[in-house]
C-alpha positions in Angstrom: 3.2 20.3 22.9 7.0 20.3 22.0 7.6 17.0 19.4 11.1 15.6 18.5 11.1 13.8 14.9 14.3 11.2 14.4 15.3 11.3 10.8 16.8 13.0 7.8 15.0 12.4 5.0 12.0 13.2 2.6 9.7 10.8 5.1 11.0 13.2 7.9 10.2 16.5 5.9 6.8 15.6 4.7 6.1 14.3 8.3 7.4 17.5 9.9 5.5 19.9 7.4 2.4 17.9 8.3 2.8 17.9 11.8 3.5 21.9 11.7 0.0 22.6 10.7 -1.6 21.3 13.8 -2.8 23.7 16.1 -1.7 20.9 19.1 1.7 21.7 18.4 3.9 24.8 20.3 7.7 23.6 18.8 8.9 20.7 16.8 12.7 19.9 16.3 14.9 16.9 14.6 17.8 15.2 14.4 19.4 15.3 12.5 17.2 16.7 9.8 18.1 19.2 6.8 17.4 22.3 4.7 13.9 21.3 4.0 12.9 20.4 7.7 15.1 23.5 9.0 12.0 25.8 7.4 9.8 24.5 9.8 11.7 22.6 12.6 14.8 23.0 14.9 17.4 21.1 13.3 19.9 19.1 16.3 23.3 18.2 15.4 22.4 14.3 16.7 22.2 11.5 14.2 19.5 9.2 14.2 21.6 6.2 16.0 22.5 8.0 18.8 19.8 7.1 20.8 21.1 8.2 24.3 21.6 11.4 22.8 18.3 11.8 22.0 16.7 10.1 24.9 19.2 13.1 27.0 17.7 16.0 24.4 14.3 14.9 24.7 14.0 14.7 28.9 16.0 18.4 28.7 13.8 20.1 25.8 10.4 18.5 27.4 9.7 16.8 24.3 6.0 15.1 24.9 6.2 12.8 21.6 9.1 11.6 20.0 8.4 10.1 16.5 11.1 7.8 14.9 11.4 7.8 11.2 14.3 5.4 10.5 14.1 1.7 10.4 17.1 1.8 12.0 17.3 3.3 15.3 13.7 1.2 15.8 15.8 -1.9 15.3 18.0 -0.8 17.7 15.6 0.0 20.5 15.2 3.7 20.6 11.3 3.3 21.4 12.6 0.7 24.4 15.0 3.3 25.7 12.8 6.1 25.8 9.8 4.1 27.5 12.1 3.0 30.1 13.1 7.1 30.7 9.7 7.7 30.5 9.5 9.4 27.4 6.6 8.9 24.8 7.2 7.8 21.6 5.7 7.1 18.5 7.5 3.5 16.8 7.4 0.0 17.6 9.6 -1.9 20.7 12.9 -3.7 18.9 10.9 -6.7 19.1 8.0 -5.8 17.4 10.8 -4.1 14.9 12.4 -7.4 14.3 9.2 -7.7 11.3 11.3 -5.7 9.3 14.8 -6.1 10.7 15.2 -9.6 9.8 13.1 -11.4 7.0 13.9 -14.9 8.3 11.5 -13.7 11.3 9.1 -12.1 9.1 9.0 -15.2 6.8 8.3 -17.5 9.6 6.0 -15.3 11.3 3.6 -15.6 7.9 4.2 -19.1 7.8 3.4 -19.3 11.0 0.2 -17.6 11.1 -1.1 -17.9 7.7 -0.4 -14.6 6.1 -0.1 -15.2 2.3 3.5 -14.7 1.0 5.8 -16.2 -1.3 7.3 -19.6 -0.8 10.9 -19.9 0.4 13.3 -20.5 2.7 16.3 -18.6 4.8 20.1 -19.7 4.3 23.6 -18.8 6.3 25.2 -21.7 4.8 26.3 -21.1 1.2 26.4 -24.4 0.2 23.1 -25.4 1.4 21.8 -22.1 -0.2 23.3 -22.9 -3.9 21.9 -26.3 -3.6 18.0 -24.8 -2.8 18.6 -22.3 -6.1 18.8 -25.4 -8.3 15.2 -26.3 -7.1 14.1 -23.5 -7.4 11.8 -22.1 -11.0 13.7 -18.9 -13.1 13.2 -16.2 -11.9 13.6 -16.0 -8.4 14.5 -13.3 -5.6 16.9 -13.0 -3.1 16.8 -10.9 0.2 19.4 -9.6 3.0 18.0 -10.7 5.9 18.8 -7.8 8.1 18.8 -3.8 7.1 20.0 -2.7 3.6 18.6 0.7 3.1 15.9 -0.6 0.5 18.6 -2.3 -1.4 18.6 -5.5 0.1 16.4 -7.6 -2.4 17.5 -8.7 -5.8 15.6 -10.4 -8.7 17.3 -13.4 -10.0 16.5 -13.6 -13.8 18.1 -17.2 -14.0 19.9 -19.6 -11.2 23.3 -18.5 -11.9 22.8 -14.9 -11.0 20.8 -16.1 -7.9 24.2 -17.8 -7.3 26.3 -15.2 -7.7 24.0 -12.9 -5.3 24.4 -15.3 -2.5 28.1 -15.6 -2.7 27.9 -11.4 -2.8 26.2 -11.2 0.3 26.9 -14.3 2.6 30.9 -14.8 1.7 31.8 -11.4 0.3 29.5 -9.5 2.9 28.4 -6.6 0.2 25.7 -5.6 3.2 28.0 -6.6 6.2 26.3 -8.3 8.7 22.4 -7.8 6.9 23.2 -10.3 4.5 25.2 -13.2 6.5 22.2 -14.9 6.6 20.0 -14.9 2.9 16.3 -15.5 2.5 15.5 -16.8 -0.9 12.2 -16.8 -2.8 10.4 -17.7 -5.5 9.8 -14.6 -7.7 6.0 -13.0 -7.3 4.0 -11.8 -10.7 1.6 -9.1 -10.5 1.4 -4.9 -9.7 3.1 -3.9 -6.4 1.4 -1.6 -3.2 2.5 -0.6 -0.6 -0.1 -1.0 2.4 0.2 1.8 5.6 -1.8 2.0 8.8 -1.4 3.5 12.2 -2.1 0.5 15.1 -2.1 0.5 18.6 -1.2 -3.1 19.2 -5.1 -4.1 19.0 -6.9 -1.3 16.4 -5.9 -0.2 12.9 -6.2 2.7 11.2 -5.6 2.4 7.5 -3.9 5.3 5.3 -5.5 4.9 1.3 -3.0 2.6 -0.9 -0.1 4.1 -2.9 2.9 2.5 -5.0 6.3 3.1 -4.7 9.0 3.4 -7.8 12.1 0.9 -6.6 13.7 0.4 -9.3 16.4 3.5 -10.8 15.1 4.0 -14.7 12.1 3.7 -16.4 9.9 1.1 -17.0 11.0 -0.9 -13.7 14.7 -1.0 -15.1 17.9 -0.7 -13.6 19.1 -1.1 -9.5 17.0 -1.5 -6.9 16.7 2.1 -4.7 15.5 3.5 -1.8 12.4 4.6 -4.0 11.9 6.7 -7.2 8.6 8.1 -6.6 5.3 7.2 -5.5 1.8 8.1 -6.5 -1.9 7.2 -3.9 -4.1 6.7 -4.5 -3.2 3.1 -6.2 -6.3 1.7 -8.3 -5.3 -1.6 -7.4 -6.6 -1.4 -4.2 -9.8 -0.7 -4.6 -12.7 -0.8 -1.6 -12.7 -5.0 -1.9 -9.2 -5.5 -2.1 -8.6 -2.9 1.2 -11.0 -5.0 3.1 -9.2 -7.9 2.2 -5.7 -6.3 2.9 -7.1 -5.8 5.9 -8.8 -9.7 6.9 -6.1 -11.6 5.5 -2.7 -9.1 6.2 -2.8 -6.3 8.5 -5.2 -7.6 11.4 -3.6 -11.1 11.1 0.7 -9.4 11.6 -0.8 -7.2 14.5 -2.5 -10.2 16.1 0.5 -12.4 15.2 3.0 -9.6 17.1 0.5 -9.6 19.9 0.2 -13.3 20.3 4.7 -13.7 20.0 5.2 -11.3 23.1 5.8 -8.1 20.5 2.5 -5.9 20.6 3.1 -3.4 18.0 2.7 0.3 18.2 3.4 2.6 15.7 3.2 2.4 11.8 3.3 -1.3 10.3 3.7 -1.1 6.1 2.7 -3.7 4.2 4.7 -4.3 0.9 2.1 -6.3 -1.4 2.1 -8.0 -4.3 -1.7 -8.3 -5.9 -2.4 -10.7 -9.1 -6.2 -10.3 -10.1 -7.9 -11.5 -6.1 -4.9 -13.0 -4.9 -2.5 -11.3 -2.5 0.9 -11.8 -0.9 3.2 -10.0 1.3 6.4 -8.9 -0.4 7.5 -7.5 2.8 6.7 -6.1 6.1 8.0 -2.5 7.0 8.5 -1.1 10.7 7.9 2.4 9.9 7.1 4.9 7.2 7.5 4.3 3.6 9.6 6.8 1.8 8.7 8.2 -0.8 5.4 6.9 -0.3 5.2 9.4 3.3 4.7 12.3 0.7 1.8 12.0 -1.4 0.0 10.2 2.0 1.3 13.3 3.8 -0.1 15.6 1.2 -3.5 13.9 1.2 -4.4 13.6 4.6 -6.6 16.3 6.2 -6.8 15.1 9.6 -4.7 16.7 12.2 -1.7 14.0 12.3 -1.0 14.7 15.4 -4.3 12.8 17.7 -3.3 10.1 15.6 0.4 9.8 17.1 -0.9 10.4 20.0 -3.6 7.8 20.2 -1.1 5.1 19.2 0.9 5.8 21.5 -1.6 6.3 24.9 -4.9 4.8 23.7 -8.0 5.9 22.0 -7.2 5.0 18.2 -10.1 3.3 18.2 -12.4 6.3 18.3 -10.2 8.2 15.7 -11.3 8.6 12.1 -9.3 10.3 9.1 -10.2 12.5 6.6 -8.7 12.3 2.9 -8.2 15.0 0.0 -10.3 12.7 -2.3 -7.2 14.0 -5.3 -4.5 11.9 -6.2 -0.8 12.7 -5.0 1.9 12.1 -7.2 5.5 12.3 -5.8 9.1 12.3 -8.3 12.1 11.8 -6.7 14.8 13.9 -8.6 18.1 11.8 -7.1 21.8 12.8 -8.1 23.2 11.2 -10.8 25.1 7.8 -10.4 22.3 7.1 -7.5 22.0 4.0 -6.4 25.7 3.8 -7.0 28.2 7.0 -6.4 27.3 10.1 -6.8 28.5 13.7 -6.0 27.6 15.7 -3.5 27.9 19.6 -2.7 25.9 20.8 -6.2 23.8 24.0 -5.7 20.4 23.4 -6.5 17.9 25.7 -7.7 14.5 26.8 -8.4 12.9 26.1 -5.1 11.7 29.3 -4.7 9.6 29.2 -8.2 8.0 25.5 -6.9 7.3 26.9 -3.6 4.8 29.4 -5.0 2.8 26.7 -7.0 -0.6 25.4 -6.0 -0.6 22.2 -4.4 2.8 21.4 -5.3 5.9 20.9 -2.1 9.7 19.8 -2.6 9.8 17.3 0.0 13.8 17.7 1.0 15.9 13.8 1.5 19.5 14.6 0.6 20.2 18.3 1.4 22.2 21.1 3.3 23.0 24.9 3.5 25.8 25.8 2.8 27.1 29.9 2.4 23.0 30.7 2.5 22.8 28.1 -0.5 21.1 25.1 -0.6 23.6 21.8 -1.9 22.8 18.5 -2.7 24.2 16.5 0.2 22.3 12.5 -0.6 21.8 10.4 -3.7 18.0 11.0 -3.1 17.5 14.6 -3.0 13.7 15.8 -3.5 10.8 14.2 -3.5 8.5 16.8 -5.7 4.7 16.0 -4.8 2.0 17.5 -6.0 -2.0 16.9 -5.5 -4.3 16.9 -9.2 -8.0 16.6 -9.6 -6.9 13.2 -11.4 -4.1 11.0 -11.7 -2.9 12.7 -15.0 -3.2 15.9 -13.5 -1.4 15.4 -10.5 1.2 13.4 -12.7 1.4 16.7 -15.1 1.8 19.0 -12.1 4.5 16.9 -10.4 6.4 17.3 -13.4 6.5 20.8 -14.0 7.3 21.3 -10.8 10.8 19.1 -11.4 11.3 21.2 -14.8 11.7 24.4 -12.4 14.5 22.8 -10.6 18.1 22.4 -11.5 21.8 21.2 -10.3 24.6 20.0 -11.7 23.7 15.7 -13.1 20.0 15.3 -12.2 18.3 12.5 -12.2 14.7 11.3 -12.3 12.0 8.8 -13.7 9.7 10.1 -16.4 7.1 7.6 -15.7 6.3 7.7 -12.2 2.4 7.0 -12.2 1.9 5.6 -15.2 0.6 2.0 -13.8 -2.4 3.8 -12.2 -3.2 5.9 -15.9 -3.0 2.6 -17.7 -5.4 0.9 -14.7 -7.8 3.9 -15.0 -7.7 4.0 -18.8 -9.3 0.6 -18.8 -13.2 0.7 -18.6 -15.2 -2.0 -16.6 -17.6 -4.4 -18.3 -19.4 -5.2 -15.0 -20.8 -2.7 -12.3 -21.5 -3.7 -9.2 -24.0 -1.7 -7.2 -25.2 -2.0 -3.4 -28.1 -0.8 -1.8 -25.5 0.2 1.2 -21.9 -0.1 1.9 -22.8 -2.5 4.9 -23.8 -5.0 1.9 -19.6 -4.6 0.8 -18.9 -7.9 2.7 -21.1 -10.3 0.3 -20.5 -8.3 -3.0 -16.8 -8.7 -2.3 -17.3 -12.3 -3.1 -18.7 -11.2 -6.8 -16.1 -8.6 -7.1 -13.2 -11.1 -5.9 -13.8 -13.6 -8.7 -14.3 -10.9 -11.0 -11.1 -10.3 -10.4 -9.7 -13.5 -10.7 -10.9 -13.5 -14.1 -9.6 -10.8 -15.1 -12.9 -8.6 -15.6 -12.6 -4.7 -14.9 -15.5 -3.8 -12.8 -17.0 -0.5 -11.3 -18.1 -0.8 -7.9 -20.3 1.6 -6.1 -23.4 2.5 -3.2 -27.1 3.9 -4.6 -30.3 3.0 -2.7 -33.3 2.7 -5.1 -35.2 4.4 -2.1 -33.2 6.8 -0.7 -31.0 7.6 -4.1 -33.4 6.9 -7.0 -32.0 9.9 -9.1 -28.2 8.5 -8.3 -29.2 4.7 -9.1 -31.1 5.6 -12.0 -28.4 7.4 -13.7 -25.9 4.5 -12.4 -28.2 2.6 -15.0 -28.8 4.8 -17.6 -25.0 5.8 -18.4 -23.8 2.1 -17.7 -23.2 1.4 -21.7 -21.7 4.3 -22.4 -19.5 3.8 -19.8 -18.6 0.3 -21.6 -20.3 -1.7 -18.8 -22.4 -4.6 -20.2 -23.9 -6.4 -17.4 -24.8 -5.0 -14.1 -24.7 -6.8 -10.4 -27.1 -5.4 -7.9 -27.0 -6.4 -4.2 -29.5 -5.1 -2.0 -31.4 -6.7 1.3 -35.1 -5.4 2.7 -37.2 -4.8 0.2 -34.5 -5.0 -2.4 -36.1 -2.6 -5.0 -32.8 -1.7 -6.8 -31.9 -4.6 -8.8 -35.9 -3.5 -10.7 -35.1 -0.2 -10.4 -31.9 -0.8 -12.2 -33.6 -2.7 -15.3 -36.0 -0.2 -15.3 -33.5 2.3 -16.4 -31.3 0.3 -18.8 -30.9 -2.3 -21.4 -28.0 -3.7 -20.3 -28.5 -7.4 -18.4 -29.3 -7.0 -14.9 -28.1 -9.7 -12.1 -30.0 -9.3 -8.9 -28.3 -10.7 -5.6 -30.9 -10.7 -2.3 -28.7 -9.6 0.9 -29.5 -11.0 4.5 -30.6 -7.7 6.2 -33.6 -8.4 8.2 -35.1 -11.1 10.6 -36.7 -12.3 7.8 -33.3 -14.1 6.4 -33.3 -12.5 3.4 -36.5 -14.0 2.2 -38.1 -10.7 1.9 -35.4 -9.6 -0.4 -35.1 -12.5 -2.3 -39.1 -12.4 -3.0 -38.3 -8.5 -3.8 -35.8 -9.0 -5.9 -37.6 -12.3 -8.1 -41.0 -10.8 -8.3 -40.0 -8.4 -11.3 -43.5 -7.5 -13.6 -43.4 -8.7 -17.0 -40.8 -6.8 -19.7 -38.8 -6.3 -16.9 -36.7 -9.1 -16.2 -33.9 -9.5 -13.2 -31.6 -12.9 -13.0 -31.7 -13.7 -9.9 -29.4 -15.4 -7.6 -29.3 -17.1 -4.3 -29.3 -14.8 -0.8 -26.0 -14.0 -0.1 -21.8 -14.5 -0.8 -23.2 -17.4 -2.9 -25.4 -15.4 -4.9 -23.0 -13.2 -5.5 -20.4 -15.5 -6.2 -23.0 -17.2 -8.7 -23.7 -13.5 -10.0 -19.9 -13.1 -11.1 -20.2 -16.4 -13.0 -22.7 -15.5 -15.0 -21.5 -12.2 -15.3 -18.5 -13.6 -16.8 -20.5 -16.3 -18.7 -22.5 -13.6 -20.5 -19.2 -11.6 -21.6 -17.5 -14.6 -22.3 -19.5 -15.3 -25.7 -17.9 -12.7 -27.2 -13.9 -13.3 -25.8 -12.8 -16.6 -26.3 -10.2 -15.9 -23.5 -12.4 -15.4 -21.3 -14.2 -18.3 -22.3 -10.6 -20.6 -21.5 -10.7 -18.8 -18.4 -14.2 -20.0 -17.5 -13.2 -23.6 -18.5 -9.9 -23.3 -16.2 -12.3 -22.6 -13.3 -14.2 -25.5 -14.1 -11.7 -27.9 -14.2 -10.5 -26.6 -10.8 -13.5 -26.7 -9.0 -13.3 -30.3 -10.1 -10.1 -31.0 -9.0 -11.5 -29.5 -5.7 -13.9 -32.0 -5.2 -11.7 -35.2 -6.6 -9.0 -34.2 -4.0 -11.3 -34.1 -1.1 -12.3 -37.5 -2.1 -9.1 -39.0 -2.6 -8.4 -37.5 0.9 -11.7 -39.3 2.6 -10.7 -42.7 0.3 -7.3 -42.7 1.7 
């Protein structure tokens, strides 16, 4: 099949060099592409926003799939004007587009249909807009509504640069049109992700988690970009948080699309932001992230291309994905001055030397050839990406991939990753074991408030029947691993919360699971019935056992870590505020 990809940048590349290794595919080209994508891909002299152009170039090249990269030509209705020639093609209807387009929508579609985000309100009138700021709590963020290029959304570190923002974009129209109308927000603590799945309107697909790099310098510092760097997967996300990503964001937007009149096919990104078990949408994307494209790219094994093609004309549903279990770690290397002005024209080199390293690609964004040279030609240039056994790995490989590559006033971040090292360098003081990963829905609840108190935790599958060796050493290495109290869920005969005790002295919490048509009785009795010397805490069946489990989990550690311990008594006091506001409500 012949595929035409819309774009220019490193998303484009690393989608291109993806899509080249499928055996489905006979040519790919794209508009208007650049060096990079030329190695692998006919390059068309068409820009991205010409869409008749490219509807024209696809019906005369007998392109079967078109796949859209840009936000922009999405927003403007390419994948409308190439259904109605008949053309497939792999992004969302202008509607459905509108999630991303414009954040007032976006904003009131969550509001609308309960999908956790920040509080706040949208603004043309500048007045009116000043006078909600001086409501508002320092700091606070304010967004373009429309397109920006990623560059849209400041953070307000007090009231009067809030105020000077909205007089930028509404009166002084820094972002044209995006920003005539302002959406202003109440700023959101915690560790960014960036969520990515493939849906057909009804089904989703789920890429693994990765964080992008905004901001230009170090340590989060500096102007916001189109993206520094990126790393998946993130150790944010873990197994319970996806799940919930997936209950309380992604399933609720595509239903919420599909219930407005805008079913949504194509790629829908997630921008999170996740304190301890709470999260809240930062923003919703239309397409690809870039950088994030590039370490996802590198660390999919699947054959891309049934995806697109099952989003497109059915059958998602029945797809599944395969996933290089290694972390990817990408660096942007930008020119200097980026986000601001920069130069344009400098020969780069070293490619050649990175190209011959392992698991390593230079994913091209801002380049040309010029006089059989390849020139700098963007503010982000490369986006070096590189696959490691580990995150440190991967981060160390990245990095001498960038030192092999030079032009004239380079820039980079030096500390792309480093979030997920810190995470990883942190041991857990609880694990939480399951017989199977069907019992993940009711130990989410003990790994949930785990997280809300702020307990690292190791979560993971043994069967005490049909994995004895693998639950036993789960035990038997738990303190060394600094884990000091163990949660076991497990339904039938519910030997592994024993079996765990048996093998360690660290406390065990058993929690029965619901798995049979006896009701969970038989594991309950299972679990309870431990012989002398060998003692199990045991919970009620189910989410509130486990819930219960987490508490006590968290009570045991808590003697030792008087935070902790205030934490405990904040939950307390709030499950008592709970039940005083419910009865306040019934008393009128």
């Amino acid at each position: 099949m012949n595929i035409l990809i819309v774009g220019s940048g490193g998303r484009e590349h690393a989608l291109a060099w993806k899509i080249a290794q499928s055996p489905e595919v006979d040519q790919i080209f794209c508009a208007p592409g650049n060096a990079g994508i030329a190695e692998v891909a006919t390059c068309v002299d068409i820009a991205a926003d010409a869409i008749d152009e490219l509807v024209a170039f696809a019906g005369q090249n007998r392109v079967d799939l078109t796949v859209v990269g840009p936000e922009a030509p999405l927003s403007a209705g390419i994948a409308d004007a190439f259904e109605a020639a008949g053309l497939a093609v792999f992004g969302p209807s202008a509607a459905a587009a509108e999630i991303e387009a414009s954040k007032t929508y976006a904003k009131q579609l969550m509001e609308k249909y309960g999908i956790p985000t920040a509080r706040g309100r949208a603004f043309s009138d500048l007045e009116k807009a000043r006078k909600y700021i001086r409501t508002m709590e320092e700091p606070l963020v304010v967004k373009a509504d429309g397109l920006a290029a990623g560059k849209g959304v400041v953070i307000c570190s007090t009231r009067k640069q809030a105020q000077d923002t909205v007089k930028q974009m509404i009166q002084d129209k820094i972002f044209g049109d995006a920003g005539k109308t302002v959406v202003i927000e109440e700023c959101l603590t915690g560790e960014e992700a960036s969520f990515i799945a493939f849906t057909d309107g009804t089904h989703i697909v789920p890429l693994p988690a990765s964080q992008d790099h905004k901001r230009v310098n170090d340590g989060d510092k500096g102007s916001n970009t189109g993206g520094m760097g990126a790393y998946s997967p993130a150790p944010v996300v873990d197994a319970v948080m996806q799940q919930k990503i997936m209950n309380q964001v992604m399933g609720p937007a595509v239903r919420a699309l599909a219930a407005e009149g805008r079913p949504y096919k194509g790629v829908l990104y997630a921008g999170l932001m996740i304190d301890k078990d709470k999260i809240r949408v930062v923003e919703f994307n239309c397409r690809f992230g870039d950088p994030e494209t590039q370490p996802l790219m590198m660390r999919l094994k699947s054959d891309i291309v049934p995806l697109l093609r099952a989003v497109v004309h059915g059958g998602l549903d029945k797809c599944r994905i395969q996933i290089d279990p290694r972390p990817a770690v990408c660096v942007v290397m930008a020119a200097g001055g980026y986000p601001g002005s920069y130069a344009k024209g400098a020969g780069i080199s070293g490619l050649a030397n990175v190209r011959r390293m392992k698991d390593v690609a230079a994913f091209h964004a801002g380049t040309a050839a010029k006089n059989n040279e390849i020139v700098t030609a963007g503010g982000r240039v490369l986006g070096v990406t590189a696959l490691g056994d580990d995150i440190v790995k991967a981060i160390s490989r990245a990095y001498k991939a960038v030192e092999k590559i030079s032009w004239k006033n380079i820039h980079f971040r030096t500390d792309i990753g480093a979030k997920a090292k810190k995470r990883l360098s942190v041991a857990p003081a609880v694990g939480i074991i399951m017989g199977s990963d069907s019992d993940l829905p009711v130990m989410s609840a003990a790994a949930d408030l785990l997280k809300r108190f702020d307990i690292p935790y190791e979560l993971t599958v043994a069967s005490a029947h049909r994995t004895p060796e693998r639950a036993g050493e789960f035990a038997e290495t738990a303190r060394k691993r600094g884990i000091r109290v163990i949660i076991a869920g497990a339904g039938h005969a519910a030997h592994l919360a024993g079996a765990m005790a048996a093998h360690t002295t660290v406390p065990i919490i058993g929690v029965p699971i619901d798995s049979s048509a006896l009701s969970g009785f038989d594991a309950l009795l299972s679990t309870v019935q431990m012989p002398p010397g060998v003692p199990v805490a045991t919970m009620a069946v189910g989410k509130p056992g486990a819930k219960n489990a987490a508490v006590l989990a968290a009570q045991i550690l808590a003697l030792s870590d008087p935070e902790l311990e205030s934490r405990l008594v904040s939950y307390k006091f709030g499950m008592a505020d709970e039940v005083n506001a419910k009865a306040r409500s019934l008393e009128g």
